[in-house]
C-alpha positions as CSV (number, residue, x, y, z in Angstrom):
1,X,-38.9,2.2,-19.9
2,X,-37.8,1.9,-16.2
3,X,-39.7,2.3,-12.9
4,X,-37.3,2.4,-9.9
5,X,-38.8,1.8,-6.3
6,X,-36.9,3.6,-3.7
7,X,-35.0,1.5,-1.2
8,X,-35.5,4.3,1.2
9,X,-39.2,5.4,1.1
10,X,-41.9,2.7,0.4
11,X,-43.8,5.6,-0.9
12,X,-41.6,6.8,-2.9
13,X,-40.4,6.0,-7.1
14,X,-39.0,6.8,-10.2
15,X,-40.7,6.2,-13.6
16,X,-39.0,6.8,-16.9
17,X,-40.5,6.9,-20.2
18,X,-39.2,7.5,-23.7
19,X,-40.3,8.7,-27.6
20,X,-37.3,8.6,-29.1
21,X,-39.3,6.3,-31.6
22,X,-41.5,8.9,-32.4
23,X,-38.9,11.5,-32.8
24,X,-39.1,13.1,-29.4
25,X,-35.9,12.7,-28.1
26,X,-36.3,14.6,-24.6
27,X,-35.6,13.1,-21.4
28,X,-38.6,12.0,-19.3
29,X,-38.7,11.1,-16.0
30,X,-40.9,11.7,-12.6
31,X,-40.9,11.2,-8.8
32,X,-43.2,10.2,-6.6
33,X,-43.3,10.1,-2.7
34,X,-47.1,9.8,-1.9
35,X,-47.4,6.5,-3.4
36,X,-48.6,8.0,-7.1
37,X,-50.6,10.4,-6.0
38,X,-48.5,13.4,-7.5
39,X,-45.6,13.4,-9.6
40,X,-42.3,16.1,-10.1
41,X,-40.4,16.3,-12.8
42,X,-36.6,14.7,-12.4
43,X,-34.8,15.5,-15.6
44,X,-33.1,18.9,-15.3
45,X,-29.6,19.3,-16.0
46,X,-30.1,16.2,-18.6
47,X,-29.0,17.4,-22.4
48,X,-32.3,17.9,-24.4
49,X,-32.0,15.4,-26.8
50,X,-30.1,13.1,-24.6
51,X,-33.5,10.9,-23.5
52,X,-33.1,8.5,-20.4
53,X,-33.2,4.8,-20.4
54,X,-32.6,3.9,-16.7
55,X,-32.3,5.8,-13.4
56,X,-31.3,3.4,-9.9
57,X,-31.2,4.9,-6.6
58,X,-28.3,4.3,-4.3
59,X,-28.7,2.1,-1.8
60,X,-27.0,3.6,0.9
61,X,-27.3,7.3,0.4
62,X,-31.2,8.9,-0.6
63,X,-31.5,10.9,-3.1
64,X,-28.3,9.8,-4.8
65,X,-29.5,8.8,-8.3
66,X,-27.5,7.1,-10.8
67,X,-28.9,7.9,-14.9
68,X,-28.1,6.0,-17.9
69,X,-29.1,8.2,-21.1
70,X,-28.8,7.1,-25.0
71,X,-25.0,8.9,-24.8
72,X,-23.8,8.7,-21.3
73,X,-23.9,8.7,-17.3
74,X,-25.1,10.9,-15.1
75,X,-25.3,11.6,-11.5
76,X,-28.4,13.7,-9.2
77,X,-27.7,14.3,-5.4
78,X,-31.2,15.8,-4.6
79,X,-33.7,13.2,-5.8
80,X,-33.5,14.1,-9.9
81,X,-34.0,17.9,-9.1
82,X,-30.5,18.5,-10.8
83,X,-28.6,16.3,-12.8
84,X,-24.9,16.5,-13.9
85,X,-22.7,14.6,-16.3
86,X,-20.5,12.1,-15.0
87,X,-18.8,10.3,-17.5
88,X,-15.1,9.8,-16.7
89,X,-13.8,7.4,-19.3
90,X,-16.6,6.4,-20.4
91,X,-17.0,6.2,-24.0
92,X,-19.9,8.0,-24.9
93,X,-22.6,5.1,-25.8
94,X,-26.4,3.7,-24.8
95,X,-26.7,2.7,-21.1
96,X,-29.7,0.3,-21.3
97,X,-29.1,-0.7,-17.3
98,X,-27.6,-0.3,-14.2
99,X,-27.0,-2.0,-10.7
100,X,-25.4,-1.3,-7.9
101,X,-23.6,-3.9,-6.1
102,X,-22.2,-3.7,-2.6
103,X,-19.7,-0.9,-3.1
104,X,-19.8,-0.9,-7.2
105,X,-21.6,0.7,-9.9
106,X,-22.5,-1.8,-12.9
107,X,-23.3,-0.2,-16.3
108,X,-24.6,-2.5,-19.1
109,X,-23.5,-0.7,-22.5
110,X,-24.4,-0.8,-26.2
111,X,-21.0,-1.6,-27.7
112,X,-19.2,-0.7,-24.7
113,X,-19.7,-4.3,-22.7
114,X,-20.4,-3.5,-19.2
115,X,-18.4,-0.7,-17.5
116,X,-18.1,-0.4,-13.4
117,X,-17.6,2.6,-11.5
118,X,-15.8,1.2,-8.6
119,X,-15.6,2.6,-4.9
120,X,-19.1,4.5,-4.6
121,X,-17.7,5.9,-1.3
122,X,-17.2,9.5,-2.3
123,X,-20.6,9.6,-3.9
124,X,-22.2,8.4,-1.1
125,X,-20.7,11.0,1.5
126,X,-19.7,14.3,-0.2
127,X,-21.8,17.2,1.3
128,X,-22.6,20.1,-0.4
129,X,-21.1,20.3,-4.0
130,X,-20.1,23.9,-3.1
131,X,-17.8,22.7,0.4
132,X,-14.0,23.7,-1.1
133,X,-12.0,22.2,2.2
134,X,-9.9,18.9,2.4
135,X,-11.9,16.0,2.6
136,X,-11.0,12.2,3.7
137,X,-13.8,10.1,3.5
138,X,-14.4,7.2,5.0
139,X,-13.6,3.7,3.5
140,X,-15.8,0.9,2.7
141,X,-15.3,-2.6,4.8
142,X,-12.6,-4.5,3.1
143,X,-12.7,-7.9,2.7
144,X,-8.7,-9.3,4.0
145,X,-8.3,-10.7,0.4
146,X,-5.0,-11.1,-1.8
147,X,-5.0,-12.3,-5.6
148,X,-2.3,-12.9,-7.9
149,X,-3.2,-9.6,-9.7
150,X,0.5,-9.3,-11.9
151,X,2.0,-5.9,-11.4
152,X,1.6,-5.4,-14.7
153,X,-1.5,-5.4,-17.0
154,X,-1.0,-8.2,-19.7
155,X,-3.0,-8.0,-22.6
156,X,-6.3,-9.5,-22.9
157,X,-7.1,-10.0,-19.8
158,X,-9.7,-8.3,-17.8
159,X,-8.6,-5.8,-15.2
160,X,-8.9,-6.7,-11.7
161,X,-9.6,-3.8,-9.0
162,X,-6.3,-3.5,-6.5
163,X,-5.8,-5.6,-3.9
164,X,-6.6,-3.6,-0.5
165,X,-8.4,-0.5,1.0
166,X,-9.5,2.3,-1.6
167,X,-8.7,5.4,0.1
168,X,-10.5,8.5,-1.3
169,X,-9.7,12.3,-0.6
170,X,-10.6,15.8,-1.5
171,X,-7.9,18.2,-2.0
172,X,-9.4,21.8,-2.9
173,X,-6.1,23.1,-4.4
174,X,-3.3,21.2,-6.8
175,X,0.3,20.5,-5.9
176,X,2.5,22.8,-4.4
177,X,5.7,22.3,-2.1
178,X,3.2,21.4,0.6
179,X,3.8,17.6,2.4
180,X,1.0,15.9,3.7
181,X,1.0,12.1,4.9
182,X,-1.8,9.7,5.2
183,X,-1.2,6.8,8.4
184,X,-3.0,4.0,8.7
185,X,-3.2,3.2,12.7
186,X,-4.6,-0.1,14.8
187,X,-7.0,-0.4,17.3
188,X,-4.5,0.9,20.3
189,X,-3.2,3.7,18.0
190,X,0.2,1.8,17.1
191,X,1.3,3.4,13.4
192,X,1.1,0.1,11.4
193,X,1.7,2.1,7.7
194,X,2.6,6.0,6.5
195,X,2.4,7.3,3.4
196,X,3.5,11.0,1.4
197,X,3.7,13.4,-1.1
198,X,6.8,13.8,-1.0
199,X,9.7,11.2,-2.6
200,X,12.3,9.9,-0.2
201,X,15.5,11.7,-1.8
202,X,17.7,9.4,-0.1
203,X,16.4,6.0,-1.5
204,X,18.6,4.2,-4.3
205,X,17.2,1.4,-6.2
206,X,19.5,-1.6,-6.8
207,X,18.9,-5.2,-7.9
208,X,17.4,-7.2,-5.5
209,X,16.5,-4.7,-3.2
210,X,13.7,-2.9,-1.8
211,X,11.0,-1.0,-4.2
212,X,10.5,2.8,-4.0
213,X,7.0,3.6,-1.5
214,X,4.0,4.0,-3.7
215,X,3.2,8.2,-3.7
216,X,0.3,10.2,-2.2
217,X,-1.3,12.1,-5.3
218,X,-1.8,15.0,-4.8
219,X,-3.7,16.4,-7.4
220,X,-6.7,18.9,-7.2
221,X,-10.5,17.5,-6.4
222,X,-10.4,14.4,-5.8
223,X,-7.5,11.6,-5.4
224,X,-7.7,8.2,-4.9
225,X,-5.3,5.8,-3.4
226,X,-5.4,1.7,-2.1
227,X,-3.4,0.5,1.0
228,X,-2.5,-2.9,0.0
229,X,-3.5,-3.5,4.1
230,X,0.5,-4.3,4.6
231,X,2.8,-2.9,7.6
232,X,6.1,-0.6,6.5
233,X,8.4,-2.6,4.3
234,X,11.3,-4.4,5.4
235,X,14.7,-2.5,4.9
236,X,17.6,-4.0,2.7
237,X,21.3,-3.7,2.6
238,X,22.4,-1.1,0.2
239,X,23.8,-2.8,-2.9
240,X,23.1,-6.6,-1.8
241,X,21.0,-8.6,-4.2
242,X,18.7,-11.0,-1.6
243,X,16.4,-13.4,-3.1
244,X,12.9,-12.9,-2.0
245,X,9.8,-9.8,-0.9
246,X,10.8,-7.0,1.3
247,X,6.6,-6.6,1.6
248,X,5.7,-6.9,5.0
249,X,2.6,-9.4,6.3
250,X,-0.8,-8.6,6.0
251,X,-2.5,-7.1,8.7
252,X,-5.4,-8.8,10.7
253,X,-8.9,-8.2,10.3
254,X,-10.1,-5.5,13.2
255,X,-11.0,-1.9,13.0
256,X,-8.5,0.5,11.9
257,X,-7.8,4.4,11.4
258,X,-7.0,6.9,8.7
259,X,-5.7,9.7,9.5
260,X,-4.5,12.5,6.9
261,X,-2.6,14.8,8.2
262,X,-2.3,18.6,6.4
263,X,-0.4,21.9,6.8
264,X,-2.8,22.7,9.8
265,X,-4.9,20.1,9.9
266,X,-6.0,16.6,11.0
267,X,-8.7,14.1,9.5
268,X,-9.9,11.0,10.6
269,X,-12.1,8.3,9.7
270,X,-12.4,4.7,10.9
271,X,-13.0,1.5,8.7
272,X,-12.7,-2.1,9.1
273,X,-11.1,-5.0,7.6
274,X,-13.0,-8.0,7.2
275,X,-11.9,-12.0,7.5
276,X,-13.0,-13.8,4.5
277,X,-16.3,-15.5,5.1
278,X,-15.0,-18.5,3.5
279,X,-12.5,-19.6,5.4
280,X,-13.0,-21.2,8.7
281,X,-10.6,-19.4,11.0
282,X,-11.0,-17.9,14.0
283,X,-9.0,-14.6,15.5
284,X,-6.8,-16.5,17.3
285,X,-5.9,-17.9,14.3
286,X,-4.9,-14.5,12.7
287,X,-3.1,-13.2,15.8
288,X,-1.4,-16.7,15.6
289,X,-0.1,-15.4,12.3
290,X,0.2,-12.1,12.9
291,X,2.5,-13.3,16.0
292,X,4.7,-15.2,13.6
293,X,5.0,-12.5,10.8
294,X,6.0,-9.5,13.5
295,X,8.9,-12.1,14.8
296,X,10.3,-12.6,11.6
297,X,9.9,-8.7,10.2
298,X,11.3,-7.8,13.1
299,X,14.1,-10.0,12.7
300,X,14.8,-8.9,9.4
301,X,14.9,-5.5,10.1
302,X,17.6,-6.2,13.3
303,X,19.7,-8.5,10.7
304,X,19.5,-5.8,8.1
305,X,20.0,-2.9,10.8
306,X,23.4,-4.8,12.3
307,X,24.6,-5.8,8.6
308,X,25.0,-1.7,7.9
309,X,26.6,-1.0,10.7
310,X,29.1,-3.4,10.7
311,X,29.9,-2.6,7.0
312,X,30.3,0.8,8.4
313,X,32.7,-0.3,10.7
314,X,34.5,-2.6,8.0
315,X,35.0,0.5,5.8
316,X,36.5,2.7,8.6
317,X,39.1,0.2,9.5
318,X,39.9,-0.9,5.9
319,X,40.7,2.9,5.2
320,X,42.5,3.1,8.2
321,X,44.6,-0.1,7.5
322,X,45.3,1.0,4.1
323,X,46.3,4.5,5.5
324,X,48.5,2.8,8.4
325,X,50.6,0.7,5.5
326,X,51.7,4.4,4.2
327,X,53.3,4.9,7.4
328,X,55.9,3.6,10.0
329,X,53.5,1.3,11.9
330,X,53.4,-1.5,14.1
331,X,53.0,-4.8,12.5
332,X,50.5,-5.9,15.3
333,X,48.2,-3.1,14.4
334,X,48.5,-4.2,10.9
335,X,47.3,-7.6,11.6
336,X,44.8,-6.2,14.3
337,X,43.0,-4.1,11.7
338,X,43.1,-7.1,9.1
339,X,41.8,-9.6,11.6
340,X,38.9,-7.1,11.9
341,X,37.9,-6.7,8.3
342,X,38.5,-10.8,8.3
343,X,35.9,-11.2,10.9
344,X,33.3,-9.1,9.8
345,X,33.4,-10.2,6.2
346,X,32.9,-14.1,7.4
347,X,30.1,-12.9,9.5
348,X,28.3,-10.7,7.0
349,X,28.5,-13.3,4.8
350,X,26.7,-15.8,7.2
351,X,23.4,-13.6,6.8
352,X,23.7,-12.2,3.1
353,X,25.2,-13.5,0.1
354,X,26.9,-10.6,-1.6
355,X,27.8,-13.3,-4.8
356,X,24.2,-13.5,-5.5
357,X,23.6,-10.9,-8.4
358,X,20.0,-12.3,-10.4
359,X,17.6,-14.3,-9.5
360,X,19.8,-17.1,-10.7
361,X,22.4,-17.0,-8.9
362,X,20.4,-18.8,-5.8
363,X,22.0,-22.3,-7.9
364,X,25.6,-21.3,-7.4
365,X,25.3,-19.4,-4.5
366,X,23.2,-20.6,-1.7
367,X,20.8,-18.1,0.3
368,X,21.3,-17.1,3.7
369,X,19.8,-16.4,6.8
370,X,17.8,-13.1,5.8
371,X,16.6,-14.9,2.2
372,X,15.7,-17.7,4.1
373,X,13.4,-15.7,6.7
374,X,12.0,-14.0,3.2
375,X,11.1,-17.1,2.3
376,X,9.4,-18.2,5.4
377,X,7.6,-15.2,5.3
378,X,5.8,-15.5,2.1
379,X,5.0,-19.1,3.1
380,X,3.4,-17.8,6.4
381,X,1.8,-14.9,5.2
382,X,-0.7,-16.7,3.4
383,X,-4.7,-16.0,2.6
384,X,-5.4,-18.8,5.1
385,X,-4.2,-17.4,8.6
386,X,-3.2,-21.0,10.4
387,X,0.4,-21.6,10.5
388,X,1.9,-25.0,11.0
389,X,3.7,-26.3,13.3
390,X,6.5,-27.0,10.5
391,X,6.4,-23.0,9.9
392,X,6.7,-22.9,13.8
393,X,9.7,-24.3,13.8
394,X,11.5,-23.3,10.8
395,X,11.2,-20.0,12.3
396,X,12.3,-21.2,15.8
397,X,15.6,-22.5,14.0
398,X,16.1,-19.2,11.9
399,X,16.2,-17.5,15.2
400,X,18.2,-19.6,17.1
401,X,20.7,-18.8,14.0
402,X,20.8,-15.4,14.1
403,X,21.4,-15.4,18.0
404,X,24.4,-16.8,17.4
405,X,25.2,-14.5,14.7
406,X,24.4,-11.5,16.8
407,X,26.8,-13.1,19.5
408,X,29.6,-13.0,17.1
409,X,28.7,-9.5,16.3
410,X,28.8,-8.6,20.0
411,X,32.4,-10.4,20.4
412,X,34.0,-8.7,17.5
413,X,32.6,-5.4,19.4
414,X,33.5,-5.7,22.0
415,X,36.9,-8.0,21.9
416,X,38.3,-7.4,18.8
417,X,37.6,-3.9,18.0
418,X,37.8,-2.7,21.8
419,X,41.7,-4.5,21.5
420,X,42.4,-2.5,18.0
421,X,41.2,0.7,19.6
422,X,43.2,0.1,22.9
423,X,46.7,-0.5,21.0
424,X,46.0,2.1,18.5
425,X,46.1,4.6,21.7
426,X,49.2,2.3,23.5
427,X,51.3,3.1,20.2
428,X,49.7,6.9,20.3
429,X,48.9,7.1,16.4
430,X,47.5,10.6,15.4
431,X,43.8,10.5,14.7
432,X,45.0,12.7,11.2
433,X,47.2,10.4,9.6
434,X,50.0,12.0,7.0
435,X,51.2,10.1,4.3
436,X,55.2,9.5,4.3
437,X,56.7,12.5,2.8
438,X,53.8,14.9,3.5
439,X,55.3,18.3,5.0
């Protein structure tokens, strides 16, 4: 029914035969690695009457065999000496074929359609089925790639794999209170992504703002997990809607690390991502972009960063202000404080628009600076890694913006905050202040 020369050994095959057409329905098949000379049986661990159709051997890894059988799939790690069921979800049915391609298991079904087993990686590098330690194995070259996958499944449609680098570890025991984190590092070691177990207890969602981090599993055996091959995502301001993706750029093709790191432990492996062989770009081309997308993340973050604070500071002098009206005070300090709050509400509003509430909203209430640098960002952090010049400078303008901005911030600082702070101590007001009447 099937003979399968081995990639490996010239001398070496599979041969599998059936009689389920005479009633036999035993599974039959035989390896040879003197050319024919003498054959071994290869079909233990198989269920009796569960006779083979197909059996491929991987590419990569010798030994590794892949079986298709009238019910189901199974897997041998020692040349067919032992076989064990591997069905996952897949519906028990005929496998009349299969083929491995690149990193991907095909199965050709009866009634089933074709079924893949995706990310072969595991497979290909587990040691001895007995090892109970932590595992991280090493990832497959990816290919720097982005689709228009929708975030959710519509119905239909065929299922695309994730976009990114499939990530696969062992984990002998199931959760516990235990954190672990998995970082993705460059070339030089620079942390470009971290990931955990654990939830961030003090993130709030709000409309328009950042998405929770995607979660380590952390269930027993084995766990699987794709970096969408993005740096840490931008920050927001608590409670501001801002039109656009807080996703940070895509990184550029190189050589990069994982490393998992345990309650007493630290794995490693290396693994590359790839530039698409289509597209005619070189790597100065992707540093080009790469160059681009750091200066606006990183303006972003400072925008964001100086937004918070300065709300912070807003809030302390509008409580102080209102508690200064409840008492005998100075009507320069009155207008001091105001003039503050004044200030930094015209200036915040320069960089966010707080009247933006939907996604609507952008055609009442134009976007600012930060949207605007969102927006550049998406455009830049295309598939294609040559940025225009017009890209070049849009982002030279943005800049020069939120220089200015940052100026103000400074002058308010240190002008009109340093002058409220020096008459609040001229007119000695108590850092506790009672309301009138208090005893």
């Amino acid at each position: 029914n099937c003979i399968e020369a081995s990639p490996h050994n010239p001398a070496a095959a599979y041969v599998v035969a059936t009689r389920y057409k005479f009633g036999d329905l035993r599974p039959m098949a035989y390896y040879t690695q003197d050319y024919g000379k003498n054959w071994v049986r290869a079909a233990q661990g198989i269920e009796r009457e569960d006779f083979l159709r197909v059996i491929r051997e991987d590419p990569v890894r010798p030994g590794l065999l892949y079986g298709g059988t009238e019910a189901g799939f199974y897997i041998s790690l020692n040349y067919g000496r032992q076989w064990q069921r591997f069905q996952l979800n897949l519906p028990s049915c005929p496998i009349n074929d299969l083929a491995v391609k690149d990193n991907n298991l095909v199965a050709a079904t009866s009634g089933r359609a074709f079924w893949i087993l995706d990310g072969l990686e595991p497979l290909r590098q587990i040691g001895n089925p007995g090892n109970n330690s932590v595992q991280l194995f090493k990832p497959s070259p990816t290919i720097r790639f982005s689709t228009d996958t929708p975030d959710k499944p519509i119905a239909g449609l065929g299922q695309n794999p994730p976009d990114g680098v499939l990530i696969y570890y062992f984990l002998p025991e199931g959760p516990d209170s235990s954190s672990f984190q998995l970082n993705i590092l460059d070339d030089y070691g620079n942390l470009v992504r971290s990931y955990s177990n654990q939830q961030d207890n003090e993130f709030k969602k709000y409309d328009g703002g950042p998405k929770a981090e995607a979660l380590l599993p952390d269930n027993r055996g084995l766990n699987r997990f794709y970096w969408d091959m993005r740096r840490e995502p931008l920050p927001g301001v608590p409670g501001i809607f801002i039109l656009g993706s807080y996703e940070a750029g895509m990184v550029a093709p190189g050589e990069y690390t994982l490393q998992l790191q345990m309650p007493g432990q630290v794995l490693e492996q290396n693994f590359s991502i790839l530039p698409d062989p289509r597209l005619d770009a070189c790597r100065l081309d992707y540093l080009g972009q790469q160059e681009v997308l750091v200066s606006i993340e990183q303006a972003v973050r400072d925008i964001h960063r100086s937004v918070r604070q300065m709300q912070e500071v807003k809030n302390q002098v509008e409580n102080l202000h209102s508690s200064l009206k409840k008492i005998e005070c100075t009507q320069e300090l009155l207008d001091a404080s105001q003039n503050i709050v004044n200030n930094i509400k015209d200036w915040e509003e320069k960089l966010v628009q707080p009247k933006q509430k939907t996604y609507q909203d952008v055609i009442n209430f134009p976007n600012r600076l930060t949207a605007e640098l969102l927006n550049l960002k998406q455009r830049v952090d295309a598939h294609n890694p040559v940025v225009t010049e017009g890209a070049r400078q849009r982002l030279k303008e943005l800049l020069s913006e939120w220089s200015q901005f940052r100026n103000q911030m400074r002058k308010i600082i240190n002008e009109d905050i340093a002058s409220f702070n020096r008459l609040y101590r001229e007119y000695q007001m108590p850092a506790v202040i009672l309301p009138l009447g208090a005893e």
